[in-house]
C-alpha positions, -999 to 999 in steps of 0.1 A, spaced: -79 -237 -353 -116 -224 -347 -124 -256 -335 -99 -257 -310 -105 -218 -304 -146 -230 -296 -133 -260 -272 -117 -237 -253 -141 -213 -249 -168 -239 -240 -137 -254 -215 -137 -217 -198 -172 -217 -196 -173 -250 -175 -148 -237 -159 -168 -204 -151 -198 -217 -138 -185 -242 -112 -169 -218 -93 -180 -211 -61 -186 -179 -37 -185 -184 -4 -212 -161 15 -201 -140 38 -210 -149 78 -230 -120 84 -239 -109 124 -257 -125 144 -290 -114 155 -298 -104 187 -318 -131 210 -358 -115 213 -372 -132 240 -410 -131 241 -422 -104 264 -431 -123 303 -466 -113 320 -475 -123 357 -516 -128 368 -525 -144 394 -556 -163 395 -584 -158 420 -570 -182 447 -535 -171 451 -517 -197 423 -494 -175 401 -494 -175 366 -468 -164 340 -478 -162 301 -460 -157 270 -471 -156 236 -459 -173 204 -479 -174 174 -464 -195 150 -479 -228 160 -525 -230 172 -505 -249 199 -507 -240 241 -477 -254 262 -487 -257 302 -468 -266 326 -482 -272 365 -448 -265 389 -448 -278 420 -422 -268 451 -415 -307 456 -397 -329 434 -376 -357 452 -363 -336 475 -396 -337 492 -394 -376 501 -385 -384 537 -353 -407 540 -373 -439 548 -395 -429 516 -378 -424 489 -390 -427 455 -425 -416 472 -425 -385 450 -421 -402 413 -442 -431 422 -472 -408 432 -463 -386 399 -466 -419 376 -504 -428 391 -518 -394 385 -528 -408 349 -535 -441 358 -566 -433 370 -590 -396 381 -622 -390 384 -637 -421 377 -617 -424 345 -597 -459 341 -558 -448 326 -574 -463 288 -599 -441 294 -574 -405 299 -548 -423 271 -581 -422 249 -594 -389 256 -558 -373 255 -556 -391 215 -590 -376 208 -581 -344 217 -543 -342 201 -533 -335 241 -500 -350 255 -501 -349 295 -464 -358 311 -453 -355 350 -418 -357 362 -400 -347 388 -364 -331 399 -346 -328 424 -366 -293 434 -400 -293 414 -425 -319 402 -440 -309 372 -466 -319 350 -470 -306 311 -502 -303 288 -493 -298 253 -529 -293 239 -541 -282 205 -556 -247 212 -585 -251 198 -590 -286 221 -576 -262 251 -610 -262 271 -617 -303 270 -579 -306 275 -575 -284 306 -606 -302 320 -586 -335 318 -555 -319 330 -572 -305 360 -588 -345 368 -559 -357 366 -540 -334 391 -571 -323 412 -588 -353 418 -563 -390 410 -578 -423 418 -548 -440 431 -566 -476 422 -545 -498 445 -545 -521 412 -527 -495 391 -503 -489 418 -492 -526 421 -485 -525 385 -468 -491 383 -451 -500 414 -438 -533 395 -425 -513 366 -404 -491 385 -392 -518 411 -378 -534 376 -366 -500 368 -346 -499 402 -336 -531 397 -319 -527 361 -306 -491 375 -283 -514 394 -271 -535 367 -264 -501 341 -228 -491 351 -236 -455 344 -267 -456 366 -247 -478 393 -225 -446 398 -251 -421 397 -271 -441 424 -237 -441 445 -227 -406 443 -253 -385 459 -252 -399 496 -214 -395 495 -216 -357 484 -244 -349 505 -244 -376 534 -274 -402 534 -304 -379 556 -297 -349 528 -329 -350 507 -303 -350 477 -289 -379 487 -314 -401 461 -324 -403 428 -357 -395 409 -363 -437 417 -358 -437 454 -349 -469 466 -360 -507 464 -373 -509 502 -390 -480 505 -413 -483 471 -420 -519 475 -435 -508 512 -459 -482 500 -495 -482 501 -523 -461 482 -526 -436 519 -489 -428 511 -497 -421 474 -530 -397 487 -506 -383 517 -478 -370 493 -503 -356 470 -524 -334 498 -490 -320 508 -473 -315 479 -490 -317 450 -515 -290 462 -528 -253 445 -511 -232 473 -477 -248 466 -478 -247 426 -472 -220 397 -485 -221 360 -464 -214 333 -480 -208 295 -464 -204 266 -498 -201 237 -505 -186 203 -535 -175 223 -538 -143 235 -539 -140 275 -575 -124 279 -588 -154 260 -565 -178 275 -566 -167 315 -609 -171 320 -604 -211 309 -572 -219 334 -594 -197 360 -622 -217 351 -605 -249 358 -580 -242 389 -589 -206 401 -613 -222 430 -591 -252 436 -586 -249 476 -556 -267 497 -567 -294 516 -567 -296 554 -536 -312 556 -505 -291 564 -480 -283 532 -446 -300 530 -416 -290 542 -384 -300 534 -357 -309 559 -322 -289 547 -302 -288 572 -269 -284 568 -241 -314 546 -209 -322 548 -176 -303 543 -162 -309 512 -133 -334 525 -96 -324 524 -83 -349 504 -96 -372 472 -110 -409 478 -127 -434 453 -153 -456 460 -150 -489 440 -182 -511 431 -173 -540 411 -192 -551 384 -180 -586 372 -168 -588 337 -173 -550 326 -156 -541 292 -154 -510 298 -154 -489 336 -176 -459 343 -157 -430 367 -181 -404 380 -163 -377 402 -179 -350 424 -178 -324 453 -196 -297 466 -191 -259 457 -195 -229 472 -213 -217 441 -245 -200 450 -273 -207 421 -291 -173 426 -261 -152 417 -237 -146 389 -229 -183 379 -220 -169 338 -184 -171 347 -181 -202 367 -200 -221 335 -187 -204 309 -154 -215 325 -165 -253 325 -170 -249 294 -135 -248 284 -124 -276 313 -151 -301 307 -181 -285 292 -181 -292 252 -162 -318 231 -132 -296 228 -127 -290 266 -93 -301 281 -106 -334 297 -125 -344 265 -94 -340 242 -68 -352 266 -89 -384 274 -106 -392 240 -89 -375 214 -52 -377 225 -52 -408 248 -80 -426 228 -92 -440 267 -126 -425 266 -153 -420 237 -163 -393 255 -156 -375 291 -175 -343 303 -176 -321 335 -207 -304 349 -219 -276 370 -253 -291 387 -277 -260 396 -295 -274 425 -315 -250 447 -297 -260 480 -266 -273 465 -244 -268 437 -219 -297 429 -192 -301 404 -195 -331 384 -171 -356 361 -184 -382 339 -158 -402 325 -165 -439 307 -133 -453 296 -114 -484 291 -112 -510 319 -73 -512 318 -68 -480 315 -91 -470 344 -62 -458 371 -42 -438 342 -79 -422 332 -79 -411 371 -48 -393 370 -48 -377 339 -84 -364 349 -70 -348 388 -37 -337 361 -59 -321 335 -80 -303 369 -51 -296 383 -31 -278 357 -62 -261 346 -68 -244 384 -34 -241 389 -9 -220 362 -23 -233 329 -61 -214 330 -81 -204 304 -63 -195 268 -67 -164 248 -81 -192 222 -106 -206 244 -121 -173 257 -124 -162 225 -140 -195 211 -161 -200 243 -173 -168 242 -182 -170 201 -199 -201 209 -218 -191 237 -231 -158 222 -237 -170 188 -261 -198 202 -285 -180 224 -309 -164 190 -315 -202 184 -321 -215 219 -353 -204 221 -372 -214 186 -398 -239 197 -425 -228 225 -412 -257 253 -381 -241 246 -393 -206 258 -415 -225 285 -385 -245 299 -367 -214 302 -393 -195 319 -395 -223 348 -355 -222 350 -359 -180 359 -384 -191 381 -369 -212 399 -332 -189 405 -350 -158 409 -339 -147 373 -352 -117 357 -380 -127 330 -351 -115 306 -323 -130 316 -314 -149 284 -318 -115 263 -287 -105 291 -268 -133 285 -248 -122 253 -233 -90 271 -222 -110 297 -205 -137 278 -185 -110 258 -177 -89 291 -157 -121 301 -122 -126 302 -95 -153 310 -88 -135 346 -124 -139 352 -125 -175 340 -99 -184 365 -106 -168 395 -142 -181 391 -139 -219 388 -107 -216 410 -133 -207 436 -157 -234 433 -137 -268 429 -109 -276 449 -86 -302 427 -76 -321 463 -116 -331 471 -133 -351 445 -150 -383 455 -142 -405 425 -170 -430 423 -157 -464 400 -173 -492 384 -157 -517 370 -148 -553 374 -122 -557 403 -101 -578 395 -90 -559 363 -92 -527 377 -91 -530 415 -51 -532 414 -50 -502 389 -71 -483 420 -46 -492 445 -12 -476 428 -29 -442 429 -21 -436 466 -59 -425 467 -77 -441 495 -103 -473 478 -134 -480 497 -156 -511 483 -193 -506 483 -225 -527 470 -244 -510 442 -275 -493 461 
């Protein structure tokens, strides 16, 4: 009996120590946003700094008012060709040489453009900051544009272009942007251009777009640094404060007025022989202006098309098992703001994925808007997010460029979680009821035509065939 009497004890002990306390979820912190100070430097260039200590590291970032937007029509894919030789090659230094000197010094220089800016990034050791600005500023100030290095970079991104128009995805995304906009809209491209136009440039384009563009009175620094300003400011002055314009006159873009969003819905249809699968890319225009309010309007994507439990998501992947994944987007452009669908899905099942999508839109702007649920999970999500948004320094220094760029308040994001729970379903509604109209997408398809062409033409949608571009 006290055997069995000490079993049982040592039984309830076991017992004892495997159970488990769940911890309670406590509140979330409020998003700090490192403070924001403006300088200029002595020739007119703006600068805005923010400090972050937990890393010797200095993220810079050079922010030009170009980006491919910036390219004429017959010369597009000027901009990221020109971007792609500025380290191939400055100041007398061959692109070994600057790949060296950036490994020596623990520096990473990158340039890239969008559709509004061209930037280019220095992530530099701080104690390496003075030897890595001095390369940084070679490499924007003064590229060599060695006609060899361009016939090589040039060869790289015509096999880019050229693979672009094989990738169903990229075939799409090609497609779209001249139907939105209309073909002379500087939107009407991608960050490649196209094959003509690159394969026709010379070195004087290359120098041209640079003295018009890439230039000290059309650019803003942004700096996020474990250094403090007063030590960091006298080495950027040092390096770009007495960099003058050239005599050349600065760029201007041409954005005259698009299309109107069209009445009804078409698809465009480019075949791609023997695709498994189709890729449907849907867009129009909005009325959505990217300098005001636009928390309601995305916050209200968010439950349409936005995350992986938005309506088209689940209706097309998780209920109808068509798509591995389908999503809907709100593209912030400075002269433009379209409404976007990406939807890969099954080649026979390419018609049906059209019409539950325009359903799912439909229903959603119509008399089935935003749930009690999905406020209240949107606006959880949302809120709950933004304290860890922000953790590493290009973080913070992406976000400062984005404030930038829509005339945001340097502490926008720290106003962000108010907002979110000051929204409600009636607010949801009435703002993505006002920017997409359920009657005017153009549905761009591809997809191999004989499998999917006929699946197209039961819609009652009109089909238009078009080459890959």
């Amino acid at each position: 009996k006290a055997k069995a009497t000490k079993k049982a004890k040592v039984a309830d002990a076991a017992t004892k120590k495997t159970v488990r306390t769940k911890p309670a979820v406590g509140e979330t912190p409020p998003l700090d946003f490192p403070d924001v100070q403006h300088v200029t430097l002595s020739n007119g260039i703006k600068l805005a700094y923010a400090q972050r200590t937990t890393v010797p590291v200095t993220q810079l970032a050079l922010s030009f008012d170009a980006g491919f937007a910036a390219d004429v029509r017959s010369g597009r894919g000027l901009q990221n060709l020109t971007l792609s030789l500025l380290d191939e090659g400055a100041d007398g230094l061959t692109s070994q040489q600057i790949a060296e000197e950036q490994e020596r010094l623990g520096a990473q220089i990158a340039a890239g453009g969008t559709a509004d800016r061209s930037n280019v990034t220095l992530s530099a050791l701080s104690a390496n900051l003075g030897p890595s600005l001095d390369l940084l500023a070679d490499i924007v100030q003064r590229p060599d544009f060695n006609p060899a290095e361009l016939d090589r970079v040039r060869a790289q991104t015509l096999t880019a272009i050229a693979q672009a128009q094989k990738e169903p995805g990229s075939m799409a995304a090609r497609a779209l942007p001249a139907l939105l906009y209309g073909e002379d809209h500087p939107y009407a491209t991608t960050n490649l251009g196209e094959e003509a136009a690159v394969t026709a440039f010379t070195r004087d384009d290359l120098v041209r777009f640079h003295d018009s563009w890439l230039r000290a009175d059309n650019m803003e620094v942004f700096v996020v640094s474990n250094l403090p300003l007063a030590e960091l400011l006298p080495q950027i002055e040092a390096r770009f404060g007495s960099w003058a314009p050239p005599a050349v006159a600065k760029g201007v873009k041409n954005f005259a007025a698009g299309p109107a969003r069209p009445a009804k819905a078409r698809i465009v249809f480019i075949d791609r022989p023997g695709s498994p699968q189709s890729v449907i890319l849907g867009g129009q225009l909005t009325p959505v202006d990217p300098f005001g309010d636009v928390v309601p309007v995305t916050s209200a994507n968010d439950v349409l098309g936005g995350n992986f439990l938005s309506r088209i998501n689940m209706d097309l992947r998780e209920t109808k098992g068509w798509s591995y994944g389908v999503r809907g987007s709100i593209g912030l452009n400075v002269h433009a703001v379209p409404y976007l669908v990406n939807a890969p899905v099954q080649a026979d099942r390419t018609g049906d994925s059209i019409k539950a999508l325009g359903e799912q839109i439909s229903s959603f702007l119509g008399t089935k808007g935003v749930t009690n649920e999905e406020l209240s999970r949107t606006v959880a999500s949302l809120s709950q997010q933004l304290p860890g948004r922000f953790e590493t320094s290009p973080s913070v220094l992406s976000a400062m460029m984005t404030n930038a760029l829509y005339n945001r308040p340097d502490n926008y994001y720290e106003l962000l979680a108010p907002k979110y729970r000051a929204l409600t379903q009636v607010s949801l509604d009435q703002a993505m009821r006002a920017a997409v109209d359920p009657n005017s997408f153009t549905w761009v398809v591809v997809g191999d035509a004989a499998q999917v062409k006929p699946q197209l033409d039961k819609l009652g949608i009109p089909v238009e065939v078009i080459q890959a571009r």
